[in-house]
NUFIKE-160947 format. One record per residue: x, y, z of N, C-alpha, C in turn. Coordinates in steps of 0.05 Angstrom, whole numbers. Example, Ala and Ser with C-alpha at 12.3 -4.5 7.8 and 13.67 -1.06 7.14 Angstrom:
<sites>
((264; -114; 156); (246; -90; 156); (264; -66; 156))
((257; -45; 142); (273; -21; 143); (258; 1; 157))
</sites>
This chain:
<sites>
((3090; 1287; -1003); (3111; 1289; -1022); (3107; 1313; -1040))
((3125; 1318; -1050); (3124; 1354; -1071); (3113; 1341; -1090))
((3104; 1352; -1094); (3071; 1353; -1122); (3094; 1377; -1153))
((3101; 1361; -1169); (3115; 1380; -1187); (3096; 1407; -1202))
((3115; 1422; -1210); (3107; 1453; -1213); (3110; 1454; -1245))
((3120; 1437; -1269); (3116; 1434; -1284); (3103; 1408; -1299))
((3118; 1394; -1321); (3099; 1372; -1320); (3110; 1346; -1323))
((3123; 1349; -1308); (3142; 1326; -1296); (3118; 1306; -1269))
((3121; 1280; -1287); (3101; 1260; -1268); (3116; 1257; -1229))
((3139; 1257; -1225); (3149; 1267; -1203); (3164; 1289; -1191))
((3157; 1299; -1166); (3170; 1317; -1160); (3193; 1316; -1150))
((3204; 1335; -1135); (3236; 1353; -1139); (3246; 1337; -1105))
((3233; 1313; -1095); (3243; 1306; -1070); (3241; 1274; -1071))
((3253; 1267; -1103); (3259; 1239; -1097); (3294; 1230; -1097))
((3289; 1218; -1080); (3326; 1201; -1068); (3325; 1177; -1075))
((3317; 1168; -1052); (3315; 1130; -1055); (3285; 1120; -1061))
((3276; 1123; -1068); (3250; 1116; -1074); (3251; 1092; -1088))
((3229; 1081; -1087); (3232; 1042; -1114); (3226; 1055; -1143))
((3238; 1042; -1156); (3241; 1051; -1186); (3229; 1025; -1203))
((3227; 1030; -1224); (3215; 1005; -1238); (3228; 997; -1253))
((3232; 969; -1272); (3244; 965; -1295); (3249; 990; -1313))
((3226; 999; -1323); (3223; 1011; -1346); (3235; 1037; -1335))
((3231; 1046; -1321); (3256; 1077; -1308); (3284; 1070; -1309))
((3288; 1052; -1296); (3320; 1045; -1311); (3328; 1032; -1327))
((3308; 1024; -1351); (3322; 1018; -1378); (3323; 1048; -1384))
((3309; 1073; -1370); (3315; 1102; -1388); (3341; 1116; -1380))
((3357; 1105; -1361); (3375; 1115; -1349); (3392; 1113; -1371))
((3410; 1117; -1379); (3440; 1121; -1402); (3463; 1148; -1393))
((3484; 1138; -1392); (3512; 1151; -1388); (3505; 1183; -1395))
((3508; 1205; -1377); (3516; 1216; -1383); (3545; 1234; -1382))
((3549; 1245; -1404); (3576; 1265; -1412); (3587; 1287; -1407))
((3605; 1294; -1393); (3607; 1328; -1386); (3633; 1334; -1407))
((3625; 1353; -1423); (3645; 1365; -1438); (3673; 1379; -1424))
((3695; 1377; -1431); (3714; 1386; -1408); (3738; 1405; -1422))
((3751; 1426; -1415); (3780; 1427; -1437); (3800; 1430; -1413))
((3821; 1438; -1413); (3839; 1444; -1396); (3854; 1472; -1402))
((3854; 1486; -1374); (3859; 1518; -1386); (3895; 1523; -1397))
((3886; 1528; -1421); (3915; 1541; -1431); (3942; 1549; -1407))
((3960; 1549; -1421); (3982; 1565; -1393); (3991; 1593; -1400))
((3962; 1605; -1415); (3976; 1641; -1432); (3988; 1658; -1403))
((3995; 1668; -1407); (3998; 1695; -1385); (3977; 1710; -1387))
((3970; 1708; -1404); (3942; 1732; -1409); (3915; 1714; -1408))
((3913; 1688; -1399); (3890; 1672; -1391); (3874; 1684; -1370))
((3840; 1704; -1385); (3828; 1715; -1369); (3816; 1696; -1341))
((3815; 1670; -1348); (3811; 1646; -1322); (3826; 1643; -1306))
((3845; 1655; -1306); (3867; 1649; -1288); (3876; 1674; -1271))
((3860; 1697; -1271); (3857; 1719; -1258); (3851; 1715; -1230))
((3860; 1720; -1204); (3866; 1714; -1179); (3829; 1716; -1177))
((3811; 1692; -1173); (3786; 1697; -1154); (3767; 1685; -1181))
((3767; 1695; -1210); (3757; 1684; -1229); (3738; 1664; -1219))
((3749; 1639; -1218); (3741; 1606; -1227); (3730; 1609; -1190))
((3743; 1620; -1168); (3724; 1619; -1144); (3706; 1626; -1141))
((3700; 1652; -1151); (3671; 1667; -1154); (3649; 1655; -1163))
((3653; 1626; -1176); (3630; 1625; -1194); (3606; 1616; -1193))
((3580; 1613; -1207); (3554; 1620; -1203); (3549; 1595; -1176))
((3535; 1605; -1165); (3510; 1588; -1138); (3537; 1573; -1120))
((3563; 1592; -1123); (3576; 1579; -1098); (3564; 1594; -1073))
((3552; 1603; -1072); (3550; 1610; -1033); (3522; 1593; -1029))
((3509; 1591; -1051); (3488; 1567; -1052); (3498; 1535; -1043))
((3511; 1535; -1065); (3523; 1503; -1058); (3550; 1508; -1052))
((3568; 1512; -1032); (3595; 1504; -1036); (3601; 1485; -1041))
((3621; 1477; -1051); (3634; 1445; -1055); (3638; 1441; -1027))
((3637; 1408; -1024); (3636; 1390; -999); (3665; 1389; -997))
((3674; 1382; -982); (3700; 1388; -966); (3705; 1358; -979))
((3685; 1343; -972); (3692; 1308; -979); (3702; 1305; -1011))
((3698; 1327; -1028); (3709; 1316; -1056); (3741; 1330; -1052))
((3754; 1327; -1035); (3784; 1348; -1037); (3799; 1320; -1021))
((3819; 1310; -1006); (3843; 1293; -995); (3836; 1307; -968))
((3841; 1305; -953); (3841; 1311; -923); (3868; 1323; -919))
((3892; 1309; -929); (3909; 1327; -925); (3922; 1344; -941))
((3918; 1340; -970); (3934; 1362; -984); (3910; 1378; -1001))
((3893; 1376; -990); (3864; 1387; -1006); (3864; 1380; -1028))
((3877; 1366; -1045); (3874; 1369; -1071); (3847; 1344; -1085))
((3833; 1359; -1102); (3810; 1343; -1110); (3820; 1307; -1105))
((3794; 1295; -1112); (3793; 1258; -1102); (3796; 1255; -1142))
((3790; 1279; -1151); (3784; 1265; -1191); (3817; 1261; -1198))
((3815; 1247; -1220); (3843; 1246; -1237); (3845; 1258; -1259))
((3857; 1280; -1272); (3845; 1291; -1293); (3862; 1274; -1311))
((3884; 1257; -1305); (3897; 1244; -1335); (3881; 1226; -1345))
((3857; 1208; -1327); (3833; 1201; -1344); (3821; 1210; -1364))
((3816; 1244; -1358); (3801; 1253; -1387); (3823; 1257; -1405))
((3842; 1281; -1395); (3856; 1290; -1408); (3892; 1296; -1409))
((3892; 1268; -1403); (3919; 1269; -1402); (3936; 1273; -1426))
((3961; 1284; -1432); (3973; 1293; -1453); (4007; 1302; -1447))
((4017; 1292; -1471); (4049; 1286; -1464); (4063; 1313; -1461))
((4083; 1322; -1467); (4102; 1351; -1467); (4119; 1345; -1493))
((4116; 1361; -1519); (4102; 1382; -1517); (4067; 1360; -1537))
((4053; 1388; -1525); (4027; 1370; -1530); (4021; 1382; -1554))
((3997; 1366; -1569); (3988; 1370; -1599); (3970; 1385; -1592))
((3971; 1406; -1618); (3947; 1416; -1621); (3952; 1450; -1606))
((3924; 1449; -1590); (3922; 1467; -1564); (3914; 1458; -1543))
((3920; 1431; -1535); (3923; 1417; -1513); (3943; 1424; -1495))
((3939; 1419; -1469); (3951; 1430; -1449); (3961; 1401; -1436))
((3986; 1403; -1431); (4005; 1380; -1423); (4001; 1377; -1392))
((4001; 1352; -1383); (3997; 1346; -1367); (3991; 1355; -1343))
((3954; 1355; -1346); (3944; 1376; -1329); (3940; 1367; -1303))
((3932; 1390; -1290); (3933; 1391; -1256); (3888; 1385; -1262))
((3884; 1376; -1237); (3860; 1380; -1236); (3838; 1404; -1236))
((3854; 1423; -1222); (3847; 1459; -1212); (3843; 1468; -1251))
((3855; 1453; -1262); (3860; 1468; -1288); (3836; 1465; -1306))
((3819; 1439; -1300); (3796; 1419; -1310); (3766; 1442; -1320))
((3763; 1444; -1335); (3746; 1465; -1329); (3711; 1453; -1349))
((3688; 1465; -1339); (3663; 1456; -1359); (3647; 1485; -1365))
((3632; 1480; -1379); (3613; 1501; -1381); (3579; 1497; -1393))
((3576; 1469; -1395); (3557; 1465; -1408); (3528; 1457; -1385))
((3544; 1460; -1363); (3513; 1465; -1352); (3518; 1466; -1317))
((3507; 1468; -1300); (3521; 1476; -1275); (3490; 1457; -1256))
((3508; 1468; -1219); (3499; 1452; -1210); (3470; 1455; -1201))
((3461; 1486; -1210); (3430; 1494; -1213); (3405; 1475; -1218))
((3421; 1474; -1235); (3401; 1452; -1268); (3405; 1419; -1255))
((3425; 1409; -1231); (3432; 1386; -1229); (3413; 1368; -1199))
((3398; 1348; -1205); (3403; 1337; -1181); (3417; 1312; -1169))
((3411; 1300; -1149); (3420; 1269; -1144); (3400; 1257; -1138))
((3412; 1225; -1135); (3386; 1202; -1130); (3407; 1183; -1120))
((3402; 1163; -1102); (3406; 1139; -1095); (3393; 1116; -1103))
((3406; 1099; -1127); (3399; 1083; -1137); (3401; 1052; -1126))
((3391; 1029; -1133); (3395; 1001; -1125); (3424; 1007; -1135))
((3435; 982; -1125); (3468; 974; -1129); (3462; 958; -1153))
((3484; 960; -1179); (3507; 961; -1172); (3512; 997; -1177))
((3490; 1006; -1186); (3486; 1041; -1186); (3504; 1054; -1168))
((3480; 1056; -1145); (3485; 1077; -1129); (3482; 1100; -1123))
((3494; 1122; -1120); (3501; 1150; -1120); (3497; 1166; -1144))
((3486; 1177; -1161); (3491; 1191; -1182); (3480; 1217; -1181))
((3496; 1231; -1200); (3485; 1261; -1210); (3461; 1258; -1232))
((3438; 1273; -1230); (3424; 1275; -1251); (3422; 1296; -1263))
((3429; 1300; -1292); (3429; 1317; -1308); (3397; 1326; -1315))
((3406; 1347; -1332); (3383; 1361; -1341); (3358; 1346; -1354))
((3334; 1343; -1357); (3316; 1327; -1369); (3295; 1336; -1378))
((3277; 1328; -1396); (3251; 1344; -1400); (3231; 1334; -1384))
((3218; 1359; -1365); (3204; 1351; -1352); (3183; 1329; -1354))
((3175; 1321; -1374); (3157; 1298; -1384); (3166; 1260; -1380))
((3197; 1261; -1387); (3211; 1249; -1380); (3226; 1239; -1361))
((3230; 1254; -1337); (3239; 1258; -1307); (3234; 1230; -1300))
((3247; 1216; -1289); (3243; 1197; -1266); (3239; 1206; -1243))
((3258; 1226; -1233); (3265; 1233; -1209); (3287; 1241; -1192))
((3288; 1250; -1178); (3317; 1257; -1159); (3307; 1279; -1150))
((3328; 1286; -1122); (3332; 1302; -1105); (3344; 1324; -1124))
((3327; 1349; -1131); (3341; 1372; -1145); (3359; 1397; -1122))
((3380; 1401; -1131); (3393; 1414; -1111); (3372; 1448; -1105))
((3366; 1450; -1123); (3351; 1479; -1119); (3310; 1460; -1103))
((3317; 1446; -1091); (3283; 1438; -1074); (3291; 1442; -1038))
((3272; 1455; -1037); (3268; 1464; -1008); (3236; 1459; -1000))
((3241; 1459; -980); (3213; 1450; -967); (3199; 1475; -959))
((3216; 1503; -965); (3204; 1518; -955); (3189; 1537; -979))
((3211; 1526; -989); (3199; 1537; -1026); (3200; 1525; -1048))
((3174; 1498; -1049); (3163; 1483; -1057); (3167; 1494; -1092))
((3161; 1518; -1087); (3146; 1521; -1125); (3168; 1543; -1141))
((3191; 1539; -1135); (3214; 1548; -1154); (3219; 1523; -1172))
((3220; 1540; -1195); (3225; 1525; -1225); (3244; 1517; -1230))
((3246; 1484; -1238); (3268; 1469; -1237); (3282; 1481; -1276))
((3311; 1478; -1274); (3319; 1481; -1301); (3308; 1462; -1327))
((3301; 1461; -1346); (3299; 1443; -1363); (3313; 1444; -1390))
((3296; 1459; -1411); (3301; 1460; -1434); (3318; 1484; -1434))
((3342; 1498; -1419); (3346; 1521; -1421); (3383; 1512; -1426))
((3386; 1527; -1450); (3410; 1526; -1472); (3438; 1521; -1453))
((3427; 1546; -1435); (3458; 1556; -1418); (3469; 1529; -1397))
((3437; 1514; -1398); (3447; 1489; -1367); (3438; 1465; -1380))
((3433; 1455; -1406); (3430; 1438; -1417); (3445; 1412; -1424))
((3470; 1423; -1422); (3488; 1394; -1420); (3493; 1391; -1450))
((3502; 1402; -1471); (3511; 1393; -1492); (3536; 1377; -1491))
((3531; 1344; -1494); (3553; 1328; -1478); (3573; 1310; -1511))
((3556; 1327; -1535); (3577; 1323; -1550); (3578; 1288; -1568))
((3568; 1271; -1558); (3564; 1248; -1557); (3544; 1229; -1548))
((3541; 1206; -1548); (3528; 1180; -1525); (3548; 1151; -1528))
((3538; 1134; -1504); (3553; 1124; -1503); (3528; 1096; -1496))
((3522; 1074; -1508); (3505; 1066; -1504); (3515; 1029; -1512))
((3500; 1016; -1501); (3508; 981; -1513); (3492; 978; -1529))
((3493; 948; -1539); (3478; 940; -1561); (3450; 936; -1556))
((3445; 922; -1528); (3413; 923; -1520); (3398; 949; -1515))
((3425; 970; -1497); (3413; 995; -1500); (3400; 1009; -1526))
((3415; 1002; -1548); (3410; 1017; -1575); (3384; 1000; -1591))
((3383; 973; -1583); (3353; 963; -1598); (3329; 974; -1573))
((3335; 982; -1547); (3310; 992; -1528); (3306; 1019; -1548))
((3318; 1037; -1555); (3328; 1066; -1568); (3310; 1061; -1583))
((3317; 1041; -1602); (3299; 1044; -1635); (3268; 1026; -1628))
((3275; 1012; -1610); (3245; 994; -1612); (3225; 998; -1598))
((3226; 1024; -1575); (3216; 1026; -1554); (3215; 1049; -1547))
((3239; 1065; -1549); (3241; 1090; -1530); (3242; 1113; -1549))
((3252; 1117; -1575); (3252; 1135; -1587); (3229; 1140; -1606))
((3206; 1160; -1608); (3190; 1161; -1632); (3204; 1162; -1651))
((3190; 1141; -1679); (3206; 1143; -1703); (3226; 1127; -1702))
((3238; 1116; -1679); (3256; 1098; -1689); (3288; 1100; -1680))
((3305; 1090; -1680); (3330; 1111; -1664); (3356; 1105; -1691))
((3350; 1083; -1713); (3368; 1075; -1730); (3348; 1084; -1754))
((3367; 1092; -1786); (3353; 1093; -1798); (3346; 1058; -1812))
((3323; 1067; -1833); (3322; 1094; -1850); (3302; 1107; -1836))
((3299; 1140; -1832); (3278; 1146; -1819); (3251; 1153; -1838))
((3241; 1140; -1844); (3222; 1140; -1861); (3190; 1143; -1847))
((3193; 1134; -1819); (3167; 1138; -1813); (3157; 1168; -1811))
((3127; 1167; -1806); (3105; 1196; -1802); (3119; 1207; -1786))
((3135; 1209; -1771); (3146; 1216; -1745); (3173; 1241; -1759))
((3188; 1227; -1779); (3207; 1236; -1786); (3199; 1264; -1807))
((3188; 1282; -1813); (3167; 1301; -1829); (3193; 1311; -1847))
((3194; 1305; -1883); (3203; 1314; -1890); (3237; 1303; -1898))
((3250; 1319; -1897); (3288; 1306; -1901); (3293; 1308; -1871))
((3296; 1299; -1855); (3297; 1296; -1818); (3325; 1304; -1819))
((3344; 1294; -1840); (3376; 1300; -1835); (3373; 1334; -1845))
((3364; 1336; -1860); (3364; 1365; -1863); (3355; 1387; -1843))
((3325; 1370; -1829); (3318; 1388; -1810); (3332; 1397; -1779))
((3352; 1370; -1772); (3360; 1368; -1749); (3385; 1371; -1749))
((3397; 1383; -1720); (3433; 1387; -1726); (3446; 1367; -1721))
((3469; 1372; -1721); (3488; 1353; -1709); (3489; 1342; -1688))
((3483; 1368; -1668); (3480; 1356; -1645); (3467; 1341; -1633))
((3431; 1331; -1655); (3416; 1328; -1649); (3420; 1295; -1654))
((3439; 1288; -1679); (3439; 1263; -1690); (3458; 1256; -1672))
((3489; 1264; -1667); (3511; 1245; -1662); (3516; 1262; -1627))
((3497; 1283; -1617); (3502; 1288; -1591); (3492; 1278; -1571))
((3472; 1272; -1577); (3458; 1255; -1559); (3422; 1272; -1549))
((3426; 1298; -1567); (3399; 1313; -1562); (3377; 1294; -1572))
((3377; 1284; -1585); (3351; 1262; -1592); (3348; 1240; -1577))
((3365; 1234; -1559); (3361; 1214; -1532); (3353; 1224; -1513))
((3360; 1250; -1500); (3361; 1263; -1481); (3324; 1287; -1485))
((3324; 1291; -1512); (3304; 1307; -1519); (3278; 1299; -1532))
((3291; 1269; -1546); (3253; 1258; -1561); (3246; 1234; -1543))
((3277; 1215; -1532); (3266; 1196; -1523); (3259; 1185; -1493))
((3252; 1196; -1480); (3254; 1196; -1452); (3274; 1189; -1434))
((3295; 1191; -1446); (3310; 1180; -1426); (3336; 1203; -1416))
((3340; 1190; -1382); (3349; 1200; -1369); (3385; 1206; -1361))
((3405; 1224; -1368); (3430; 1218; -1360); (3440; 1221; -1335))
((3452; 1199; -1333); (3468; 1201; -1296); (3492; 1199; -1301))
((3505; 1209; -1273); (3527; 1212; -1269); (3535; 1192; -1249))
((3552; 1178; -1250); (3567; 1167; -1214); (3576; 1174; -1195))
((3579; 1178; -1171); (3591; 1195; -1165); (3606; 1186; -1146))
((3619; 1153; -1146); (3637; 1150; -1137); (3664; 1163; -1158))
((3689; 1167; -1145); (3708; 1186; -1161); (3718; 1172; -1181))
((3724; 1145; -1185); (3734; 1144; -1207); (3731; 1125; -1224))
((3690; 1134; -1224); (3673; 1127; -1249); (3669; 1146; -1262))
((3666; 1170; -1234); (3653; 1197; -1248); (3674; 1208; -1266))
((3701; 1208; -1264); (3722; 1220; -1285); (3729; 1207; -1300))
((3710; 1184; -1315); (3709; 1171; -1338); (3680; 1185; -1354))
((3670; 1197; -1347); (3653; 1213; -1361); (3651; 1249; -1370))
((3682; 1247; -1362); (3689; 1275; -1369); (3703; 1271; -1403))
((3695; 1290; -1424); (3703; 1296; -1453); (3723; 1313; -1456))
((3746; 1301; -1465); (3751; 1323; -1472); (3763; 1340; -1496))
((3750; 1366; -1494); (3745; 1384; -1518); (3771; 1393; -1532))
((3781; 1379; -1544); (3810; 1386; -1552); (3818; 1402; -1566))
((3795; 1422; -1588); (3805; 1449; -1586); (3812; 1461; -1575))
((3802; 1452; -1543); (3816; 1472; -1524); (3806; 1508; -1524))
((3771; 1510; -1545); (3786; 1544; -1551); (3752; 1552; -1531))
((3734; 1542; -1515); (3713; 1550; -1512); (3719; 1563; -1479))
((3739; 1558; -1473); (3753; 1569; -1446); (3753; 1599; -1454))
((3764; 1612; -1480); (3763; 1642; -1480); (3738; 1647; -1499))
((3719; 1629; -1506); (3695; 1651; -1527); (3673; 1638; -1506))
((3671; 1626; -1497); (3648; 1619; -1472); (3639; 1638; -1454))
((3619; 1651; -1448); (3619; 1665; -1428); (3629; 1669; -1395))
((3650; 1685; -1390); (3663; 1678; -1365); (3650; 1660; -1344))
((3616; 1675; -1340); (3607; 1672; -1318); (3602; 1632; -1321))
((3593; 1621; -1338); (3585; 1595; -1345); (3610; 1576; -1341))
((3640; 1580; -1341); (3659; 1569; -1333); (3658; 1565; -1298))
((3672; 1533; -1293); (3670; 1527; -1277); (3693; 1506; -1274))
((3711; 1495; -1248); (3724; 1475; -1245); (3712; 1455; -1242))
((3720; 1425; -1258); (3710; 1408; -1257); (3710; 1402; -1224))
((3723; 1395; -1215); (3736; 1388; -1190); (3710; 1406; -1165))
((3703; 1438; -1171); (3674; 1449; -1154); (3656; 1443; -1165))
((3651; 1437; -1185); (3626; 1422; -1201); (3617; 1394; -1178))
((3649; 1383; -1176); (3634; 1360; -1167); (3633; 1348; -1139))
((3645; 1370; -1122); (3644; 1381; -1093); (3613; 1394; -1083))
((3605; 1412; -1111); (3568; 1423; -1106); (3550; 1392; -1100))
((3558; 1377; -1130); (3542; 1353; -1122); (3545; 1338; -1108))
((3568; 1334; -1081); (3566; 1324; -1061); (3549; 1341; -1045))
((3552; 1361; -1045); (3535; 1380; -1026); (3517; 1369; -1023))
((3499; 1366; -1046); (3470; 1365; -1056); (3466; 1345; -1033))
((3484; 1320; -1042); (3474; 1289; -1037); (3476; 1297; -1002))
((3495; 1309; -996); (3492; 1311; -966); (3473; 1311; -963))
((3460; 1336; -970); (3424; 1353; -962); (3409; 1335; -963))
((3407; 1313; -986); (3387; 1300; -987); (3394; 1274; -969))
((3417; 1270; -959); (3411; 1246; -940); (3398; 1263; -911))
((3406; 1291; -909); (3398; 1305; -882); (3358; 1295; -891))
((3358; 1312; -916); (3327; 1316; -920); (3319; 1287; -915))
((3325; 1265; -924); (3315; 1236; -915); (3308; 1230; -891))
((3336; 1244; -873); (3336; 1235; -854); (3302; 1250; -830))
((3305; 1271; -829); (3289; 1292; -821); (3261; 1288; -837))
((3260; 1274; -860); (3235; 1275; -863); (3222; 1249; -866))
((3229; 1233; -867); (3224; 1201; -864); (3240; 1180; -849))
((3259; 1193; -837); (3274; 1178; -820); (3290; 1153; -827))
((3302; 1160; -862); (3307; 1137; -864); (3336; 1149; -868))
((3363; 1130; -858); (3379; 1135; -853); (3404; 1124; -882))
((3413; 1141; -901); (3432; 1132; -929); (3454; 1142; -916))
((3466; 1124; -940); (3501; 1134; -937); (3504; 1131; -963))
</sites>
């Protein structure tokens, strides 16, 4: 088995493997930030090739299986995230097409999959600190090049998801178990050094970076279609489509065609290397 390259207790070639209680009480929802692209005439995203070009497609193409067979058009629904009437509030975009769905908070580099017990399943795994990792099949692991560095703590693929989304047993595991210091106030313990609201951002209290960053735990994705487009946000300013860096924009809809890819590979890699046969 791959022996990890940082310091992550498993390495970069787990799928189905047995998991324990305590690994999936760390599992919790994760969030993809989403907006939908304006209809300007002068929308630099909408420039003929833009949104195709973009990062590690000749790496991963999207899987043919996330599109209809006959009219190609994606398996997601975007009026789940972001559906919106005519004329729409704000800078919201009225009743959008899927092609239009767009993310930027982290790509399919930084992403892998895992095959979980039912009623799971299939999921995407987001970004994690290596210390914390359960596991999964990372799309960037090869057998031939064992010791390329998985994404972690890095800004551009980090997943700022804006939120959490958690139950009531989830949130006493949070404070009683999983988070140093505690996950509710008051934060008063040695842990907390100082005014903690002062020291920490926003993101850190109501985004979900202090779940994802102090307390071990892990965000998934589903990736049957229409769980996974219940975990899309969306950003209803609408304005990080033009101050985001081009290259970091992406369609929801090839976002989630790469991570079929992935899961392909790793049922091939199962197959070829332990002979155990997933779907």
């Amino acid at each position: 088995r791959h022996k990890s390259n940082d310091g992550a207790p498993v390495g970069n070639d787990v799928i189905n493997d047995p998991i324990s209680v305590e690994h999936i009480q760390r599992l919790f929802p994760g969030l993809l930030r989403v907006e939908v692209l304006d209809r300007k005439s002068d929308h630099p995203l909408r420039k003929k090739g833009v949104l195709d070009n973009h990062r590690f497609v000749k790496e991963h193409p999207p899987s043919p299986n996330a599109f209809a067979a006959g009219d190609g058009q994606s398996l997601l629904d975007p009026t789940i995230c972001c559906d919106e009437n005519d004329p729409p509030r704000g800078k919201m975009t009225a009743h959008p097409k899927m092609e239009e769905v767009v993310m930027w908070e982290t790509n399919i580099h930084a992403t892998g999959v895992r095959k979980y017990p039912a009623p799971i399943g299939w999921v995407a795994a987001m970004p994690v600190e290596d210390r914390a990792d359960v596991g999964s099949f990372w799309s960037g692991y090869t057998k031939e090049q064992p010791h390329l560095k998985r994404p972690r703590r890095i800004d551009e693929t980090i997943g700022n998801q804006a939120g959490f989304m958690a139950s009531r047993s989830q949130i006493e595991y949070f404070h009683n178990k999983a988070c140093p210091g505690g996950f509710l106030p008051p934060f008063d313990s040695k842990h907390w050094k100082g005014d903690s609201l002062q020291r920490h951002s926003v993101e850190f209290w109501s985004g979900g970076f202090q779940l994802f960053g102090q307390c071990y735990l892990n965000r998934i994705l589903p990736l049957e279609p229409r769980r996974f487009e219940k975990h899309l946000i969306y950003h209803v300013s609408n304005n990080k489509q033009r101050t985001a860096p081009e290259k970091k924009m992406i369609r929801v809809e090839d976002f989630y065609g790469q991570i079929l890819t992935v899961k392909e590979r790793a049922i091939k890699f199962a197959k070829a290397m332990w002979n155990i046969e997933l779907t």
